[in-house]
C-alpha positions, -999 to +999 in steps of 0.1 A: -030+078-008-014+041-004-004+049-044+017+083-030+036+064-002+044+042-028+056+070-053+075+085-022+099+053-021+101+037-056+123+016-051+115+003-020+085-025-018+069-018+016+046-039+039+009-025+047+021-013+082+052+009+064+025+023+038+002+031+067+029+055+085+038+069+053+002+079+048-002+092+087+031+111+088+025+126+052-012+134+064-021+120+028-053+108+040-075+107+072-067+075+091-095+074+121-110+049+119-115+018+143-087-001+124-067+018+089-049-009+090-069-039+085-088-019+055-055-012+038-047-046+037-079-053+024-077-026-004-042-038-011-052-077-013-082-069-033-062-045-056-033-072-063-058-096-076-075-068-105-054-082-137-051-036-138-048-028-103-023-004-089+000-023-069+015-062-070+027-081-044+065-093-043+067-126-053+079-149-025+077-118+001+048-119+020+030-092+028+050-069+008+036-043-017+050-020-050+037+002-074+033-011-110+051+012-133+034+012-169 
């Protein structure tokens, strides 16, 4: 789902908080929880530091996300 938002803006690098609306007003995944947006970030954290994860972090942004493109 966080991959989708990401597809929906290629071009645009996008913190956790912008991916999280993305998913919610797409309804690309089920968000109750007691806090969506502290487990993104911790999917998104864990998932830049996988040499094949999905997504990278912009270097010198902070806290901002992209899709890899193979």
């Amino acid at each position: 789902s966080s991959s989708f938002a990401l597809e929906k803006h290629p071009n645009s690098p996008m913190t956790a908080k912008q991916i999280l609306e993305v998913i919610q007003k797409e309804g690309l995944k089920e968000t109750s929880g007691t806090s969506p947006l502290a487990c993104l970030n911790a999917m998104l954290h864990t998932n830049t530091r996988v040499g094949d994860g999905t997504f990278f972090k912009i270097p010198g942004k902070s806290g901002l996300y992209a899709l890899k493109v193979s």
